[in-house]
C-alpha positions as CSV (number, residue, x, y, z in Angstrom):
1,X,120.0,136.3,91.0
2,X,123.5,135.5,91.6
3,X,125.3,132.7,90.7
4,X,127.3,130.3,93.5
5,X,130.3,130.2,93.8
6,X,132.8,127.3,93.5
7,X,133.2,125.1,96.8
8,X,136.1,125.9,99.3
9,X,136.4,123.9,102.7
10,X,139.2,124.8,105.3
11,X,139.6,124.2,108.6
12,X,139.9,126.6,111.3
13,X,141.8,127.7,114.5
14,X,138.5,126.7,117.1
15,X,139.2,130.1,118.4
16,X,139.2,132.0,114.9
17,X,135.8,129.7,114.2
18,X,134.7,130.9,117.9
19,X,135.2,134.7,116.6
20,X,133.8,134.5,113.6
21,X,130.9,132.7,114.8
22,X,130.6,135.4,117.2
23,X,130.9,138.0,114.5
24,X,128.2,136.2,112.3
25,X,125.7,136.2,115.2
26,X,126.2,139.8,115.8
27,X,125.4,140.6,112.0
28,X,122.3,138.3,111.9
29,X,124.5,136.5,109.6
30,X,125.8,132.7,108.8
31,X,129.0,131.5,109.3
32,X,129.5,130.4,106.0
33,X,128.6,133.2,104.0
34,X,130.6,135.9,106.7
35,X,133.4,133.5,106.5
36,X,133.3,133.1,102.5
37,X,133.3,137.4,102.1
38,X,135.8,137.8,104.6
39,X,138.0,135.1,102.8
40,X,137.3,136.9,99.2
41,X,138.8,140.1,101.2
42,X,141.7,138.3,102.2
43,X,142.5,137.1,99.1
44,X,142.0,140.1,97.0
45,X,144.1,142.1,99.2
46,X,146.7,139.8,99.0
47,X,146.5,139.5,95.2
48,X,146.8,142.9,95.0
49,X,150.2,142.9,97.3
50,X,151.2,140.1,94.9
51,X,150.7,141.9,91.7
52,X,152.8,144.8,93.0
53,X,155.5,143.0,93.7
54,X,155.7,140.7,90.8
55,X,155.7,144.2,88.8
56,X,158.6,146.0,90.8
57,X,160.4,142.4,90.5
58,X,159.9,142.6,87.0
59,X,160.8,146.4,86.4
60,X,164.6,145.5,88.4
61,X,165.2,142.7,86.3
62,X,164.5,140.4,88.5
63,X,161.9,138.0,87.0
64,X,161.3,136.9,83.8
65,X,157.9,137.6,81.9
66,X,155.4,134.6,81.8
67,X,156.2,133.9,78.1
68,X,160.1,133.8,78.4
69,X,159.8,131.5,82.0
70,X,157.5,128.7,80.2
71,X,160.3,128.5,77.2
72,X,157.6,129.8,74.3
């Protein structure tokens, strides 16, 4: 048994909402839960873009680390 997850809402483009719609159907699917997996990809691809660049930005020099930036 899996345990839910925490409550999002968002609005959408009415054509992105058409497609995915479209998509769910095809998959025998709902909208919410095609909609909530193909948000979680989004997010941890983009994470993972994040966390590359925060490190290269913090290999140059660039950034500080999170202790130094809060003033501990």
């Amino acid at each position: 048994m899996s345990l839910r997850g925490k409550d999002f809402r968002c609005e959408l483009d009415p054509d992105l909402h058409e497609r995915l719609r479209v998509m769910a159907e095809f998959q025998d699917n709902d909208i919410a839960s095609l909609g909530a997996k193909l948000l979680e990809k989004a997010i941890v691809g983009e994470f993972h873009e994040f966390t590359l660049l925060a490190d290269r930005l913090a290999r140059c020099g660039i950034v500080r680390n999170d202790a130094e930036g809060r003033g501990k």
